[in-house]
C-alpha positions in Angstrom: -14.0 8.3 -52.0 -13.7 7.1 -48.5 -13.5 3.2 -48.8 -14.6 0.4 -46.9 -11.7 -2.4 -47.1 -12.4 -5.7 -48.2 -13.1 -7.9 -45.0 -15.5 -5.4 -43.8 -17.5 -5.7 -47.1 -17.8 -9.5 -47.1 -18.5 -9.1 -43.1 -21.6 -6.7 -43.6 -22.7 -8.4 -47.0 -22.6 -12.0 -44.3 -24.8 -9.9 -42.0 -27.1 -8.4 -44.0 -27.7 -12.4 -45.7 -28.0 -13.7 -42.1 -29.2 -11.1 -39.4 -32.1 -10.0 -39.7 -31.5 -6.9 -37.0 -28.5 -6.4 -38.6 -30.7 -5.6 -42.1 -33.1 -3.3 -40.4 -30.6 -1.0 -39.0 -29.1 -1.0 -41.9 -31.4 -1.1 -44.5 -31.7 2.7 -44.6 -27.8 3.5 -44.9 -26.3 0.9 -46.4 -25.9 1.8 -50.4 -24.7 -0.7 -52.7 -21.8 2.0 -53.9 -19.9 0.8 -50.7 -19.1 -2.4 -52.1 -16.0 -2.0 -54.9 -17.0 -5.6 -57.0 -19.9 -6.3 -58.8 -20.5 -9.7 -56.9 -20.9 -7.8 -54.1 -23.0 -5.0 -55.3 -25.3 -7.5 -56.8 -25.8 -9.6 -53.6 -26.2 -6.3 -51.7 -28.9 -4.6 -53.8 -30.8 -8.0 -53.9 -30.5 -8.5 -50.2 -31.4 -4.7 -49.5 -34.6 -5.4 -52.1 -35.6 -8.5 -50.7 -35.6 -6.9 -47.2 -38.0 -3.9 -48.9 -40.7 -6.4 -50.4 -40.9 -9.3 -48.0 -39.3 -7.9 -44.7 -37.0 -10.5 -43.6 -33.3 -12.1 -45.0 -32.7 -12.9 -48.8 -30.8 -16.4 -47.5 -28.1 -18.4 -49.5 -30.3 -20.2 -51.3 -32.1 -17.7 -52.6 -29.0 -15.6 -53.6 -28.2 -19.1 -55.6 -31.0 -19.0 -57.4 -31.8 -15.5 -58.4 -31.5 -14.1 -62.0 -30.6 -11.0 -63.5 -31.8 -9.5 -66.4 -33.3 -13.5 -66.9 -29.5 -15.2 -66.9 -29.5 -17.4 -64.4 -26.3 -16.6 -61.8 -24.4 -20.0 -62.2 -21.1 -18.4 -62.6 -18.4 -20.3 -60.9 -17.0 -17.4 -59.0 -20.3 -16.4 -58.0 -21.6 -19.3 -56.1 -17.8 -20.3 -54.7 -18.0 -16.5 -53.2 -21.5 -17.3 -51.7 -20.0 -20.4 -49.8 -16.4 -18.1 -48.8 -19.3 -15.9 -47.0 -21.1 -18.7 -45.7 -18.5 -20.0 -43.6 -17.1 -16.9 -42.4 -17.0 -16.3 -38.8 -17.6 -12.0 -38.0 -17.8 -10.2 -34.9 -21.0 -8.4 -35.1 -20.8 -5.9 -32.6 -17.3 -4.4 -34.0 -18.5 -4.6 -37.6 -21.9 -2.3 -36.2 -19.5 -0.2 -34.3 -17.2 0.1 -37.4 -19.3 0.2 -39.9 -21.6 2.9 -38.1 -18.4 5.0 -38.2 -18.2 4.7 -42.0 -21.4 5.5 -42.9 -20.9 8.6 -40.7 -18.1 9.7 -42.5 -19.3 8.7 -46.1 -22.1 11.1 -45.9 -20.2 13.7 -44.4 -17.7 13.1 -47.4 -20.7 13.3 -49.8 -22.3 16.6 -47.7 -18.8 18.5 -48.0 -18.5 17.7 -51.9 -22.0 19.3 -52.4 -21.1 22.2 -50.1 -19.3 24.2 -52.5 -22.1 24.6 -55.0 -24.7 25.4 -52.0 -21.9 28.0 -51.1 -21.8 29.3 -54.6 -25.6 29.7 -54.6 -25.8 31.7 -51.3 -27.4 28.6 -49.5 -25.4 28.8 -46.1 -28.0 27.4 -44.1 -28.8 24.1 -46.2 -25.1 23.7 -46.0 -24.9 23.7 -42.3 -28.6 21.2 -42.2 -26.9 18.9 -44.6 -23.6 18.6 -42.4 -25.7 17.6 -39.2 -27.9 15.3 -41.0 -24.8 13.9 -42.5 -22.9 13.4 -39.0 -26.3 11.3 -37.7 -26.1 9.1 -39.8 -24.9 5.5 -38.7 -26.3 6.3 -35.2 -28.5 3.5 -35.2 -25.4 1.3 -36.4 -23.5 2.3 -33.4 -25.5 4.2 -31.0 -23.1 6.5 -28.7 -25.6 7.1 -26.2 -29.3 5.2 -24.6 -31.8 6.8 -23.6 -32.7 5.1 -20.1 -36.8 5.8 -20.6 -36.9 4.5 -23.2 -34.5 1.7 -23.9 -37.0 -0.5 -22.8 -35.3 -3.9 -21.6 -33.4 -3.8 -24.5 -30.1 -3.5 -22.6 -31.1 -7.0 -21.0 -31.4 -8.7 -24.4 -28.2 -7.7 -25.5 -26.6 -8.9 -22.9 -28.2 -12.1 -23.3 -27.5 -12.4 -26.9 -24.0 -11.2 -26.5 -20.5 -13.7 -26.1 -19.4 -14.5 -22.7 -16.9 -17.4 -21.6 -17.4 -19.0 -18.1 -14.6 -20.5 -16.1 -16.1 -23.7 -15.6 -15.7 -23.9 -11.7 -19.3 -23.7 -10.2 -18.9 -21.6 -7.5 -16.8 -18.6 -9.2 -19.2 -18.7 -12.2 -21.9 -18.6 -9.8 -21.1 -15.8 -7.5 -18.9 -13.8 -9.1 -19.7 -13.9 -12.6 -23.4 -14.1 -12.6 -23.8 -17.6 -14.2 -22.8 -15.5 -17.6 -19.0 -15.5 -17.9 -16.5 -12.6 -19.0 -18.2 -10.7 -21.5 -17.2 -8.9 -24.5 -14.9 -5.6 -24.1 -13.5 -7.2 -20.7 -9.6 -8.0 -20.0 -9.3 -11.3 -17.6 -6.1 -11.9 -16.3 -5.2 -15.2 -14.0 -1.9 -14.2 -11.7 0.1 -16.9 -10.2 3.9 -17.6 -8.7 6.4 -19.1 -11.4 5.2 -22.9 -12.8 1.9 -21.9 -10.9 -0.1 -23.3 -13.6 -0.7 -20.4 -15.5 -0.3 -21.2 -19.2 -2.3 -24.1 -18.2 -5.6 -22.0 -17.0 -5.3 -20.2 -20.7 -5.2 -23.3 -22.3 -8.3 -24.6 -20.5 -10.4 -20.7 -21.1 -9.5 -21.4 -25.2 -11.5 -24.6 -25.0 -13.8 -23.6 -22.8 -14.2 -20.5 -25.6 -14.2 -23.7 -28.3 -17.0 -25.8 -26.1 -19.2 -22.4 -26.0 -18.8 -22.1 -30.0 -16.5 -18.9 -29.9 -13.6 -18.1 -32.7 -10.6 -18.3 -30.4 -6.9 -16.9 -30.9 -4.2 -18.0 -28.6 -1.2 -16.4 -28.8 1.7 -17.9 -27.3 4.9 -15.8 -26.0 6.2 -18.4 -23.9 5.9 -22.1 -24.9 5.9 -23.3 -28.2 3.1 -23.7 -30.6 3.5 -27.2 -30.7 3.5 -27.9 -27.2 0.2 -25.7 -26.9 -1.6 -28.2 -29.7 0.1 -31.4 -26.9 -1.5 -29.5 -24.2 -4.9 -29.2 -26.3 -4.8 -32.7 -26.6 -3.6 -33.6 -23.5 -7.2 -32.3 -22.3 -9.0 -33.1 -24.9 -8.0 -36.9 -24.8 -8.3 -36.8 -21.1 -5.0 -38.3 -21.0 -2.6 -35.8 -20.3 0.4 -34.4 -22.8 3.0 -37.3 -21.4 1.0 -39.9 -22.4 0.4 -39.5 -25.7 2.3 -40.7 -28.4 2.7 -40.1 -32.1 0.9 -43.8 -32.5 -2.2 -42.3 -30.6 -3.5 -40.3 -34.0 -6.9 -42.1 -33.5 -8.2 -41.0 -30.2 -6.5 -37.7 -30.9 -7.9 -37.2 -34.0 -11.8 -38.8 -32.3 -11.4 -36.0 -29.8 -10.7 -33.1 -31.9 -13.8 -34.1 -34.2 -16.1 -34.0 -30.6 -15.2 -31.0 -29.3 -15.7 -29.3 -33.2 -18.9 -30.0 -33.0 -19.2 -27.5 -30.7 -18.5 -25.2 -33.2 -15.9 -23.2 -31.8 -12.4 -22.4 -33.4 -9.4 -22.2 -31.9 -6.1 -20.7 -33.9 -2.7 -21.0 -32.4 0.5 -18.4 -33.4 3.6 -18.4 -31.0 6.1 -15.4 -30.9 9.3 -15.2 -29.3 9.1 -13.6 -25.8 9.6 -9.6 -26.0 9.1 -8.9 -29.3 5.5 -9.0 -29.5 3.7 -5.6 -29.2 0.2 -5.1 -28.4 -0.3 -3.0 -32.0 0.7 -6.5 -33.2 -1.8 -8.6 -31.8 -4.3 -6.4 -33.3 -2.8 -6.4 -36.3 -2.7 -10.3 -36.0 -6.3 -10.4 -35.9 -6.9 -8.2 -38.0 -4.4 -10.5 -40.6 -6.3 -13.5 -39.3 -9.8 -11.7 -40.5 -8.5 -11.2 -43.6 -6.8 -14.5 -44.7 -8.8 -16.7 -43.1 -12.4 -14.8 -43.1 -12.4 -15.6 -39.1 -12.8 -13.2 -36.5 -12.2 -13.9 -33.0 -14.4 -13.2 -30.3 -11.9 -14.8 -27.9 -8.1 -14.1 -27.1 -6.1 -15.7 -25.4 -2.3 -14.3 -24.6 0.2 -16.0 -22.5 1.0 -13.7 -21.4 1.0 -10.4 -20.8 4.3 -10.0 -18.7 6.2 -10.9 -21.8 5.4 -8.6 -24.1 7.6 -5.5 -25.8 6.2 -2.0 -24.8 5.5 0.5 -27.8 8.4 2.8 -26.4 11.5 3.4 -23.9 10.6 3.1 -20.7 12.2 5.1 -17.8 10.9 2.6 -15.1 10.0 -1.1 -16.6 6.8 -0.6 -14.8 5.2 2.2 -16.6 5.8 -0.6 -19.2 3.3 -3.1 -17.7 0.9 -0.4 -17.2 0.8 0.9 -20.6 0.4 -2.6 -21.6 -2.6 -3.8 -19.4 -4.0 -0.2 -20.2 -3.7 -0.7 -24.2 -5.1 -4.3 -23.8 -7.9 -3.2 -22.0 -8.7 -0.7 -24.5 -7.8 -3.2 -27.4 -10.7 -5.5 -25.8 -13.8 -2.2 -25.5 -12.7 -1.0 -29.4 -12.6 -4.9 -30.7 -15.9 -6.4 -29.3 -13.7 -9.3 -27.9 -12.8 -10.9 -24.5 -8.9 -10.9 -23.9 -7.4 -13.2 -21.3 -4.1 -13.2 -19.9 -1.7 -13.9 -17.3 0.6 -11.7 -14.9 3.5 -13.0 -12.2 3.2 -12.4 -8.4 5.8 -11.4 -6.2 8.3 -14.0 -4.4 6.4 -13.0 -0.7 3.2 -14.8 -2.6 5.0 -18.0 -2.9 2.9 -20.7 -0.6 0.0 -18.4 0.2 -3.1 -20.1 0.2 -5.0 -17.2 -1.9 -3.4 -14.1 -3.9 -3.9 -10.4 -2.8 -3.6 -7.5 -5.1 -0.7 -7.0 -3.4 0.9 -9.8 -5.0 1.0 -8.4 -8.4 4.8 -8.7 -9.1 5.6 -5.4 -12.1 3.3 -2.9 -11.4 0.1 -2.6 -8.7 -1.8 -0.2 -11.7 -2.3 -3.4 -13.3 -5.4 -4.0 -11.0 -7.2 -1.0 -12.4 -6.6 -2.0 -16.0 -8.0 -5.6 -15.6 -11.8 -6.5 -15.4 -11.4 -9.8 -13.6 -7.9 -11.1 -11.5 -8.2 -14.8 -10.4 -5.2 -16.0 -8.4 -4.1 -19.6 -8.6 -2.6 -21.0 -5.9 -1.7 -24.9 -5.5 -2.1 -26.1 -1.8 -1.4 -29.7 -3.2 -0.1 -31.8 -5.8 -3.8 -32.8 -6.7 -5.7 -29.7 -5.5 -5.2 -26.1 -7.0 -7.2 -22.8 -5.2 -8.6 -20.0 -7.6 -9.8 -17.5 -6.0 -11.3 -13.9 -7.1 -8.5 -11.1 -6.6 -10.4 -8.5 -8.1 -13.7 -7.9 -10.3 -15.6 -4.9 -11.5 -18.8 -6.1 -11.8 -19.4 -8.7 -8.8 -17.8 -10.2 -5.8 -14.6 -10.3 -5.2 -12.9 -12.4 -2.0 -14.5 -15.4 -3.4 -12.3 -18.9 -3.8 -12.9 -22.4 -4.5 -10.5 -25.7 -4.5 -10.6 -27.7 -7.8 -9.1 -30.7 -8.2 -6.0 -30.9 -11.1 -4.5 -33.8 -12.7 -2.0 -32.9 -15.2 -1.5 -36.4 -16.5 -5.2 -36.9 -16.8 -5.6 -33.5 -18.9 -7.3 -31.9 -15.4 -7.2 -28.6 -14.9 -10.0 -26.7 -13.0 -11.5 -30.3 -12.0 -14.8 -30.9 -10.1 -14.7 -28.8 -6.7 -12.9 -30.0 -3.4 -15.1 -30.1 -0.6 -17.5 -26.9 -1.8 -19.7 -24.5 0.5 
């Protein structure tokens, strides 16, 4: 039988406990069979029963409380699992689209087993209505088209609901990204000249993704993990990565606990540059769903230029391209926001603003990425990002930020704004 794997299962059982949308698309597909443990089943079919009697979520403390067949559900295991699910951290629009898929296929499964006895019997046409009944189901788990007339503003309250990380500089947010931020299933990259600050604007969008409550994954191909937790700091602290000292635990340790309030997550893995492929980061969070029950809406790669292709490449920048291209396509299938970084040529070297020209491996990197922001530093205490490309607003927009390394600043308040 066609199985769903283990993360998925605690994923939808979190859903169908928390999300009450989640449950009513659901209700009608979801079978307690999916789920391989008897934990789960249980928690399923009293979830999926709770949601036919009083319309709404069963909730964690009713799930701690129930009984079956009049023995109260104290077990150990029982009630630890409960609190595993609690704290988990899912990605619900890939579990809809994935689990939409598997329904899909799991009556289709079921519709072909039954086939051969409606064949023996003569019964070609209740074959053929049972296969298209089958392959609609899921549809309202993962709907592959919308009807415009009648969507309703429904499109607007997704939107709305959905993840989306700002850059934190007024004006860009502003006019180019709509006040919302990159959304989910875009691929941000920042391009810049060598030391142009680069690994620093990732650093800042991860904690910007922490401060807006997202599950972040930074994955580092060119410093080391341990200077990426300084540079956390560094900002964090407000005192920059060369003033702190092993002897300044306390503040470190105070700011850490602030910004975790936010509720975001970030989780840090460093790989040696060139040997890490883009198969690999999904695989990575993938890993990171499964071990750690967390999965990230936000990742973060520095950078992009540095990693291995999946093959031997004729020309080095069909490389690039197949990269940028598989990222891209990495971020629509995932439900996640990918940023990165690119280099830019040696002509772009003391201009005040990048061009897509300036793109240093390969110009078919512009029409992979969603968003290009060029960083450009016209001072030591005044950096210019401006909008290089963007698919869905204005581009040829810039603004001057302050930046103070040793105070932990990177896209600081604006320099003389219009």
């Amino acid at each position: 039988m066609y199985e769903l794997n283990q993360y998925m299962q605690d994923a939808v059982l979190k859903l169908l406990i928390e999300d009450k949308e989640f449950l009513r698309r659901g209700a009608g597909m979801i079978e307690s069979s999916i789920f391989t443990e008897s934990i789960r089943r249980e928690i399923s079919r009293e979830s999926l029963n709770f949601y036919a009697s009083y319309g709404d979520n069963v909730g964690y403390e009713v799930l701690s409380n129930f009984s079956i067949g009049g023995k109260a559900r104290k077990e150990e295991n029982y009630l630890e699992y409960l609190g595993v699910l609690k704290e988990m951290r899912v990605n619900r629009d890939f579990i809809l689209g994935e689990l939409g898929g598997f329904v899909r296929k799991m009556f289709l499964i079921r519709a072909l087993d039954e086939a051969e006895e409606l064949l023996s019997q003569n019964r070609v046409e209740e074959i053929e209505k049972r296969i298209i009944e089958a392959s609609r189901k899921g549809s309202l788990l993962a709907p592959t088209y919308r009807n415009y007339f009648e969507d309703g503003l429904e499109a607007y309250k997704r939107r709305e609901a959905s993840p989306a990380v700002l850059l934190g500089i007024e004006k860009i947010d502003k006019v180019s990204l709509d006040n919302r931020g990159v959304e989910i299933g875009r691929l941000a990259c920042f391009m810049g000249e060598p030391k142009g600050k680069k690994s620093w604007a990732l650093i800042h969008i991860a904690l910007r993704g922490a401060v807006q409550g997202l599950v972040a994954l930074f994955v580092s191909l060119e410093l080391s993990g341990e200077e990426v937790v300084r540079r956390f700091d560094g900002i964090v602290t407000g005192r920059g990565t060369r003033n702190l000292k092993e002897e300044d635990s306390k503040q470190i340790l105070k700011s850490r606990k602030k910004l975790k309030r936010y509720g975001g997550i970030i989780f840090v893995e460093e790989f040696p540059q060139g040997t890490f492929s883009v198969k690999q980061l999904e695989g990575l969070i993938e890993k990171l769903e499964v071990s750690r029950g967390f999965s990230p809406i936000l990742v973060v790669l520095d950078y992009a230029d540095l990693m291995r292709g999946e093959r031997t490449y004729r020309d080095t920048r069909d490389k690039y391209d197949e990269i940028f291209s598989d990222l891209r396509q990495l971020a629509a299938k995932r439900k996640i926001i990918i940023f990165t970084a690119t280099r830019t040529q040696r002509a772009s070297i003391g201009k005040s603003s990048k061009q897509k020209q300036h793109v240093s491996e390969d110009i078919r990197i512009m029409y992979h990425v969603d968003y290009m922001f060029g960083l450009s530093q016209l001072s030591k205490e005044v950096i210019r990002v401006n909008v290089v490309a963007n698919r869905t607003g204005e581009e040829k927009v810039f603004a001057d930020v302050k930046i103070d390394l040793g105070r932990g600043l990177v896209f600081g308040e604006e320099v003389n704004p219009c």
